[in-house]
DSSP file (Angstrom, degrees, kcal/mol; ACC not computed):
  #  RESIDUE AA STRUCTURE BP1 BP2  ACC     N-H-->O    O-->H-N    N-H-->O    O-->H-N    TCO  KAPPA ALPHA  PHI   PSI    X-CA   Y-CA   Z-CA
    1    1 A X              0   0    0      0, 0.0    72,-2.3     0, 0.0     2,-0.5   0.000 360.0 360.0 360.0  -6.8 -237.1 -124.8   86.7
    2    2 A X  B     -a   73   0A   0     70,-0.2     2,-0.6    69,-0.1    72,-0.2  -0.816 360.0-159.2-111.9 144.2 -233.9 -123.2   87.4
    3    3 A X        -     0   0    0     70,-3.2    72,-0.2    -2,-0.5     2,-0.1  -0.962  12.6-133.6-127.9 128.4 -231.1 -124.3   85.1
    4    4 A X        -     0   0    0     -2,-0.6     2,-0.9    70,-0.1    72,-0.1  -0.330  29.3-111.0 -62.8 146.3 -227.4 -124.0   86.0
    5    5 A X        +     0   0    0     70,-0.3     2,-0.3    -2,-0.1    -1,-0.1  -0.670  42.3 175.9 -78.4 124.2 -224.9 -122.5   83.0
    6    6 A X        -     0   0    0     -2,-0.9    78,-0.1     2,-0.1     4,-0.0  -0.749  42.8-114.6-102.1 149.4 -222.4 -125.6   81.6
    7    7 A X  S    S+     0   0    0     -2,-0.3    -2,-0.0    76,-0.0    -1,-0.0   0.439  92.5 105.0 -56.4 -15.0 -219.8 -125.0   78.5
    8    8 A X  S    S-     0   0    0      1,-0.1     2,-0.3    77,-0.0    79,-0.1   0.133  87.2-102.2 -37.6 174.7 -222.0 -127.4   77.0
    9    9 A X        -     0   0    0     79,-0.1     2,-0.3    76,-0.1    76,-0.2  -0.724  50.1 -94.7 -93.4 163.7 -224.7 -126.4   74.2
   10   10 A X        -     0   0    0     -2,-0.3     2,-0.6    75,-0.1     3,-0.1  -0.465  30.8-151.2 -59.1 115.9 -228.3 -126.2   75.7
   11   11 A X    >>  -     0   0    0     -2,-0.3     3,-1.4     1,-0.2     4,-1.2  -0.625  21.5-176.4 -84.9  86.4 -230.0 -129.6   75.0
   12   12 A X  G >4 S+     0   0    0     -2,-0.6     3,-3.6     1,-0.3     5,-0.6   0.913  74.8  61.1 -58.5 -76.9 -233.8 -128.2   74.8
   13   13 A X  G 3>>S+     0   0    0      1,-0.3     5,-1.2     3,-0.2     4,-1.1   0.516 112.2  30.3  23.3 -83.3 -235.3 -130.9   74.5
   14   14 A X  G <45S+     0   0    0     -3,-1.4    -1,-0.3     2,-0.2    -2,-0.2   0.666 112.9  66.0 -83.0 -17.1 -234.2 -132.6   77.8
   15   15 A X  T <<5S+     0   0    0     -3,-3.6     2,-2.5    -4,-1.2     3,-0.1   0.240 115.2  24.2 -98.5-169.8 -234.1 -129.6   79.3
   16   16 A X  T  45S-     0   0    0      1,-0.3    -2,-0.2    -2,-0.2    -3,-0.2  -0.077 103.6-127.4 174.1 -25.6 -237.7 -129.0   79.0
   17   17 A X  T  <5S+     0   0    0     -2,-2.5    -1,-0.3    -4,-1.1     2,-0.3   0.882  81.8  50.3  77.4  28.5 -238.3 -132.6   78.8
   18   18 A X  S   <S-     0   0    0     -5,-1.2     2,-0.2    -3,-0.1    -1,-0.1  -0.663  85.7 -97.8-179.7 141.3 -240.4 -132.4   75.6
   19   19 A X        +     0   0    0     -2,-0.3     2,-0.3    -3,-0.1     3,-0.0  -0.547  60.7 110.2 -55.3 122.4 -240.1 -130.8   71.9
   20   20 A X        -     0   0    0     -2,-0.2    24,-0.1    25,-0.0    -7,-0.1  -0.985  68.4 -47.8-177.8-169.2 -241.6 -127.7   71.1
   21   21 A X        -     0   0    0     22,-0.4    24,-1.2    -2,-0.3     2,-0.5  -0.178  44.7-152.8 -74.7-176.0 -241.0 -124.3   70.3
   22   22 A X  E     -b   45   0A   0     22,-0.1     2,-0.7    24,-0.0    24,-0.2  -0.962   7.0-168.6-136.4 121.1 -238.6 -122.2   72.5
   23   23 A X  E     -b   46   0A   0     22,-2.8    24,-2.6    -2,-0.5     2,-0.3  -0.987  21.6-146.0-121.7 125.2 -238.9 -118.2   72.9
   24   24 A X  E     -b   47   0A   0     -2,-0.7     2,-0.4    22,-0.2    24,-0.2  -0.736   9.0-159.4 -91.0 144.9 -235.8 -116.9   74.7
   25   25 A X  E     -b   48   0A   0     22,-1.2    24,-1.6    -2,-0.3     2,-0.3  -0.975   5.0-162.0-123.3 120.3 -236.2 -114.2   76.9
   26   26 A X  E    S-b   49   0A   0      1,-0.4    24,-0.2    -2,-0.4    21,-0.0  -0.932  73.4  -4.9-115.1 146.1 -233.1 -112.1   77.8
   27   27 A X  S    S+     0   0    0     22,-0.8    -1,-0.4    -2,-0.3    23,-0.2   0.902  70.0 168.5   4.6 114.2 -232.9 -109.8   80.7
   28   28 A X    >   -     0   0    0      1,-0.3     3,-3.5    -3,-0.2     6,-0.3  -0.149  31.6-148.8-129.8  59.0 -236.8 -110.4   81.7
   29   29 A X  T 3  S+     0   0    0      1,-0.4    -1,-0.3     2,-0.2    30,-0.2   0.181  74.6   0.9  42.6 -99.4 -236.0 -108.5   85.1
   30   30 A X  T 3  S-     0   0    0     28,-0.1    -1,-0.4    -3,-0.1    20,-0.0   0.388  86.7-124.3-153.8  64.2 -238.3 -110.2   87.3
   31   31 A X  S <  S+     0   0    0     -3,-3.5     4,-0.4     1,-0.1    -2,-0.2   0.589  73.3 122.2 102.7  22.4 -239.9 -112.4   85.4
   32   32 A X  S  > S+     0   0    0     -4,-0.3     4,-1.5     3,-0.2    -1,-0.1   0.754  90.5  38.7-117.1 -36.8 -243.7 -111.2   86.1
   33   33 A X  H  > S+     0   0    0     -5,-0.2     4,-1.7     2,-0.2     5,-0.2   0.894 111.8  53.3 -78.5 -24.7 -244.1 -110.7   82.0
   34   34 A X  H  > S+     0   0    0     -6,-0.3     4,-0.8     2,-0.2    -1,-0.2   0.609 110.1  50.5 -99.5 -20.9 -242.1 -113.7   81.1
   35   35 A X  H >> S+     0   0    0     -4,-0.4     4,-2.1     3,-0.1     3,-1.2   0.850 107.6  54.0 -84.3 -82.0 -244.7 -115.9   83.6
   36   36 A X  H 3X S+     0   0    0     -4,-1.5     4,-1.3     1,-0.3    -2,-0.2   0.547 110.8  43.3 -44.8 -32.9 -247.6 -114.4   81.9
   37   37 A X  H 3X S+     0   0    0     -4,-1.7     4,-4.0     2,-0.2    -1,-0.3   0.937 116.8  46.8 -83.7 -41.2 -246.3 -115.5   78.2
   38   38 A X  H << S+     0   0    0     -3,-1.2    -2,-0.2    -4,-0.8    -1,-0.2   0.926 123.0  38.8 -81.1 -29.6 -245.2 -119.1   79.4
   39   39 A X  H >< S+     0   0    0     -4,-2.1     3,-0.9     1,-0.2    -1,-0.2   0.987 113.5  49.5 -72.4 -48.4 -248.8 -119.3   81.3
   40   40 A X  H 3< S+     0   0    0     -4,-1.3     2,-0.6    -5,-0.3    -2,-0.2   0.935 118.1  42.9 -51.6 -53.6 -250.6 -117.8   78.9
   41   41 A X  T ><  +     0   0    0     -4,-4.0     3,-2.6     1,-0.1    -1,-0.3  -0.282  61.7 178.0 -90.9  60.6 -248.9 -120.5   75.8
   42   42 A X  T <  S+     0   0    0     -3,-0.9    -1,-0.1    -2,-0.6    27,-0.1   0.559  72.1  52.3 -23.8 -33.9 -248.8 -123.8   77.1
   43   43 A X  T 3  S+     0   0    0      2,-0.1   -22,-0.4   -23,-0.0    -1,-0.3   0.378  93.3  81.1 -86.6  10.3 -247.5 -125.4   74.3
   44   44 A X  S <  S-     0   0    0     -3,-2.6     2,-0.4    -6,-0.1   -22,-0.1  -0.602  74.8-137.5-113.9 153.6 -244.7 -123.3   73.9
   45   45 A X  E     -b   22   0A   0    -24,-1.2   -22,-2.8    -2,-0.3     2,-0.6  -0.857  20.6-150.7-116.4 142.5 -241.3 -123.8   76.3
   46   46 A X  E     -b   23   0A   0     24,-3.3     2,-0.5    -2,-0.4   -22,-0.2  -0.908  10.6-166.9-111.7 142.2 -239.8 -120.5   77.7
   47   47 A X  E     -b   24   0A   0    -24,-2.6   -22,-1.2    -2,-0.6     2,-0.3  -0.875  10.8-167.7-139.9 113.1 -236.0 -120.0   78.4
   48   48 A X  E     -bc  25  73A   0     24,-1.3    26,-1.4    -2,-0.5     2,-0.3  -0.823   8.0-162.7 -51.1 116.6 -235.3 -117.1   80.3
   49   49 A X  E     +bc  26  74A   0    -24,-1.6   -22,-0.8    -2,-0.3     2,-0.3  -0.969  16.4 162.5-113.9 133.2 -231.7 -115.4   81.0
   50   50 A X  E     - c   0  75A   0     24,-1.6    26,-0.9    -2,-0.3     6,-0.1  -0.911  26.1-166.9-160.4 129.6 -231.0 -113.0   83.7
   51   51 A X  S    S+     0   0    0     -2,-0.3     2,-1.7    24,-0.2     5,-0.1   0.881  79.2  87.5 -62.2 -56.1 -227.6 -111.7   85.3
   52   52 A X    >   -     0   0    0      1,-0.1     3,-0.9     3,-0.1     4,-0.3  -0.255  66.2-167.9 -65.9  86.0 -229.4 -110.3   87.8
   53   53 A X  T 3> S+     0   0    0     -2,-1.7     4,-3.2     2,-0.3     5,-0.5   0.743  88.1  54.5 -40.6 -48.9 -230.0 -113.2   90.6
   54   54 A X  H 3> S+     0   0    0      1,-0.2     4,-1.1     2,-0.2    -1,-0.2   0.939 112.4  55.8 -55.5 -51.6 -233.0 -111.3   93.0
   55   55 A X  H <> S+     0   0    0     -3,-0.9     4,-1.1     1,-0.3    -2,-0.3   0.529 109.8  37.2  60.2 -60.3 -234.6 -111.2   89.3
   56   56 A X  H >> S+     0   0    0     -4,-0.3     4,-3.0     2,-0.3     3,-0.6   0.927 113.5  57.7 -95.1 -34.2 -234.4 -115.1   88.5
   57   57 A X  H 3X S+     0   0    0     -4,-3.2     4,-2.4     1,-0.4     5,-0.3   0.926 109.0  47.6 -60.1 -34.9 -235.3 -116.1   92.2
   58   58 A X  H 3X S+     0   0    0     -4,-1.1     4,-1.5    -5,-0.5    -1,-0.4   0.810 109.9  49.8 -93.1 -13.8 -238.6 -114.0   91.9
   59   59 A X  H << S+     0   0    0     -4,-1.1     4,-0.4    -3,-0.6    -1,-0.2   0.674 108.7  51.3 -74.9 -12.3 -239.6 -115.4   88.7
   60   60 A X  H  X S+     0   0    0     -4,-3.0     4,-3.9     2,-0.2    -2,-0.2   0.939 110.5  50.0 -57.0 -51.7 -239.0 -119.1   89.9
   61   61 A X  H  < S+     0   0    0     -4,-2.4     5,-0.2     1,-0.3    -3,-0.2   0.937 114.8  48.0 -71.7 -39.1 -241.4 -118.1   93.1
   62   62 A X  T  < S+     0   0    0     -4,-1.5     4,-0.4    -5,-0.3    -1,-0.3   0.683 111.5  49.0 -88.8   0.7 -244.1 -116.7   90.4
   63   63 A X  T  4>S+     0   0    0     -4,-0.4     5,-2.5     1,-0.1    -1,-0.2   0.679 110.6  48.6 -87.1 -27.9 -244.0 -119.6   88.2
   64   64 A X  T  <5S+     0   0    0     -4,-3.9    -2,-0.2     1,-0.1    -3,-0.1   0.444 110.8  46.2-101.6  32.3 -244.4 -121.8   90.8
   65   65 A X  T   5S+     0   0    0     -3,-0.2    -1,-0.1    -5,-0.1    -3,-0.1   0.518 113.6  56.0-113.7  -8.5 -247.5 -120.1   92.5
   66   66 A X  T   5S-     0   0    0     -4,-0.4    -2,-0.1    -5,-0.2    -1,-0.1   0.495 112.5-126.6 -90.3  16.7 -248.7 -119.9   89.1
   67   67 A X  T   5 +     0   0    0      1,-0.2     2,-0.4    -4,-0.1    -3,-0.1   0.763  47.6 173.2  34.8  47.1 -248.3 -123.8   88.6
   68   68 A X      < +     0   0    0     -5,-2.5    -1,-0.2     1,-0.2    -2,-0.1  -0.759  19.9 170.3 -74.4 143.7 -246.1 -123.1   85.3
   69   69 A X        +     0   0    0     -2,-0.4    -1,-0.2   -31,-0.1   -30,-0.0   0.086  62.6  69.7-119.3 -17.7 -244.5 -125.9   83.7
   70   70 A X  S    S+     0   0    0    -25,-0.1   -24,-3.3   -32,-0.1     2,-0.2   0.220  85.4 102.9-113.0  25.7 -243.0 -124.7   80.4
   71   71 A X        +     0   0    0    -26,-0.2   -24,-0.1   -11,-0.1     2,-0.1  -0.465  37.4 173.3 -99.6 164.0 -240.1 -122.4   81.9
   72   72 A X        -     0   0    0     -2,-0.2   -24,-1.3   -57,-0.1     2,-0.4  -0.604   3.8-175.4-148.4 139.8 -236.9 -122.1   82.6
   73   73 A X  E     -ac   2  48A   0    -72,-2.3   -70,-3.2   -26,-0.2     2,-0.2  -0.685   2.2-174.8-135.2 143.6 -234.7 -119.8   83.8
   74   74 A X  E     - c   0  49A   0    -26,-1.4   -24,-1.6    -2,-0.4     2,-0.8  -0.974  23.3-130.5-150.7 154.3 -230.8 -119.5   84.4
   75   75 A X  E     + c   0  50A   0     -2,-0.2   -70,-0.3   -26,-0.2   -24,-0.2  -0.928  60.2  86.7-105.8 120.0 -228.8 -116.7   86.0
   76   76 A X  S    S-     0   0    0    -26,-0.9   -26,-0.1    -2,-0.8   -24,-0.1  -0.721  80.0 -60.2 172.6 168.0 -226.1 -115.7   84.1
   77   77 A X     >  -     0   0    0      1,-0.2     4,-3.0    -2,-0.1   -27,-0.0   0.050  41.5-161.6 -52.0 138.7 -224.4 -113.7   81.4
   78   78 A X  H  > S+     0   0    0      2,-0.2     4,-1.7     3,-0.2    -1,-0.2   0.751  89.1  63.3-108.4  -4.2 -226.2 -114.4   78.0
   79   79 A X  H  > S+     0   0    0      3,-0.2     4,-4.1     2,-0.2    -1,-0.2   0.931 110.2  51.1 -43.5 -61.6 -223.9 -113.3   75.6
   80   80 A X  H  > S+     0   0    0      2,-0.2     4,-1.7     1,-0.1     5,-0.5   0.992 111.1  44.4 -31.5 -69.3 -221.9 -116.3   77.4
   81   81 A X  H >X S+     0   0    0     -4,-3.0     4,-1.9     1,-0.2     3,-1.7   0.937 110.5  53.9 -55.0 -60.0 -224.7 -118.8   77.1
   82   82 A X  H >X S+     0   0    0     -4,-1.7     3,-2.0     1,-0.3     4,-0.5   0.800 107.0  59.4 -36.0 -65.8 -225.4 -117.8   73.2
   83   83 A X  H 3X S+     0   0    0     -4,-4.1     4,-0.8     1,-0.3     3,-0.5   0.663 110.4  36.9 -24.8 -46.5 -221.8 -118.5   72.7
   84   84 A X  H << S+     0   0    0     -3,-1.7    -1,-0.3    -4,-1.7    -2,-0.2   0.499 115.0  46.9 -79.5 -25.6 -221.9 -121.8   73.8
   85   85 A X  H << S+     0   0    0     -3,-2.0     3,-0.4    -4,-1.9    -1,-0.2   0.628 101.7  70.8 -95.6   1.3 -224.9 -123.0   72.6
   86   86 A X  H  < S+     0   0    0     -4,-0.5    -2,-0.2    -3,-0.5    -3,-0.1   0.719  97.0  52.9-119.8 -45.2 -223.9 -121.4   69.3
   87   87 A X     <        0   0    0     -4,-0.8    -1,-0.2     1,-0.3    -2,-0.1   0.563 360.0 360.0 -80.6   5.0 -221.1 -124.2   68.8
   88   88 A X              0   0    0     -3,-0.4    -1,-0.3    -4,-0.1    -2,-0.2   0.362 360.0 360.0-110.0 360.0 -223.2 -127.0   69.2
């Protein structure tokens, strides 16, 4: 669930490891709302950004006691990642 940041663009897709829609989430602190939308929509993929590391680690642990599957999360600036995925 946890995805490292690349200079690449995002592939969703593979990254999620099916097609559908994608709601990005930017600073979602930790995570407890951002579990509740990805449980709550199943068909839906979540992508999550947070700088703030205690933040992603505790939305990992509550997505996997909640048995979510349509997350993903990365720690890191998200101005950065938008940049990059921006050119692709």
């Amino acid at each position: 669930m946890g995805v490292e940041f690349t200079d690449a663009p995002l592939d969703l897709a593979s990254l999620f490891g099916r097609e559908a829609p994608v709601t990005l989430e930017i600073g979602f602190g930790m995570g407890s709302s951002l579990v509740a939308m990805a449980k709550a929509k199943p068909e839906q993929n979540f992508l999550g950004i947070e700088v703030h590391s205690p933040g992603v680690g505790a939305c990992l642990a509550s997505a996997e006691e909640e048995g979510v599957q349509n997350l993903r999360v990365m720690c890191h600036d998200a101005v950065e990642v938008l940049h990059h995925h921006d050119r692709g």
